[in-house]
Structure formats: structure tokens, C-alpha cells
N, C-alpha and C positions, 0 to 999 in steps of 0.2 A: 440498444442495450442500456440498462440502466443502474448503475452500482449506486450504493449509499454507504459511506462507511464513518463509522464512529470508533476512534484511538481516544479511551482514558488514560490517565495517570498511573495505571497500575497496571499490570498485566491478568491476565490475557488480553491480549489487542484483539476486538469479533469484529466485522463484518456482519451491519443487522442486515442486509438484503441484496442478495445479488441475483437479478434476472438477467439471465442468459438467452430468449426467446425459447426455449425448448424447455427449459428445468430454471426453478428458483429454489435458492439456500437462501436458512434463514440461519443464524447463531454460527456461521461458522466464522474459526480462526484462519488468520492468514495462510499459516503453515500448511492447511489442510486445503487450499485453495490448488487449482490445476493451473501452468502454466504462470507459477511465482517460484522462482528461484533465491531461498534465503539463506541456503548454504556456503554459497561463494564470497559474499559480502557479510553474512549475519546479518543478527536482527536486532537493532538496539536502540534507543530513545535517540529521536534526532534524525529517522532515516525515513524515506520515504522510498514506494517503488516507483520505479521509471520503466519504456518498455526497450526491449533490447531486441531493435530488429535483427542482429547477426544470428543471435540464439532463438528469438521466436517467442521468449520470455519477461514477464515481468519482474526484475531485478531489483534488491535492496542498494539501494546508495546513501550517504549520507548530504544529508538538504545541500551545505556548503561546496559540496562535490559539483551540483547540479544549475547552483544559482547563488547570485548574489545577495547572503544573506544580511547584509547590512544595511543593503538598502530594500527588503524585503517585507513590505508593507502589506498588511493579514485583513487591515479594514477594521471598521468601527462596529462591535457589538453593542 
């Protein structure tokens, strides 16, 4: 399986390409993705999904929730 995802500064957050082996989406937003739960946490600048084996789903959290964001080095463009 191969995702590629691209988050701007503005919204809509899309998803250019998601293959699933059987079906690929091209444009679509997160919201409308199957098996991401953004209801329980929301969805708001600073959050990434993680997956949530109890639920089965990929869940909104916020970055600092999941990882040490101070020492959280992104690398050199």
C-alpha cells in the first residue's frame, strides 16, 4: 500500500493519492477517507492521525500528545 499525502496551510487538507491495491483515490479529503475517525478528537492545525488498534481506526491526535515535540527534528530541505 502506498499513500502520499500533502497538508497546506489552508484548508482543505486533500490527499493526492491513495492506493489501496484494489481501488485508487485521487483528490480526496481526509474526512471522506474510510476507517479515519475525526470526530472524537477533531481536526485542527497541529494534529496528525495515528492508528488505533482497539478501534481498528486511524485517529486525530495532536503531534505533542504522540511525541516529543521539542526535540522533534523534520530534517533539512
Amino acid at each position: 500500500m502506498a499513500i502520499k499525502v500533502s497538508v497546506g496551510t489552508s484548508s482543505p487538507r486533500l490527499i493526492s493519492t491513495v492506493a489501496t491495491g484494489s481501488q485508487r483515490t485521487t483528490g480526496a479529503k481526509v474526512e471522506q477517507l474510510a476507517n479515519v475517525d475525526i470526530t472524537t478528537n477533531g481536526l485542527e492545525d497541529g494534529y496528525t492521525i495515528v492508528y488505533d488498534e482497539d478501534s481498528g481506526k486511524w485517529v486525530t491526535q495532536a503531534v505533542s500528545a504522540v511525541a516529543d515535540i521539542s526535540s522533534l527534528d523534520g530534517g533539512t530541505y
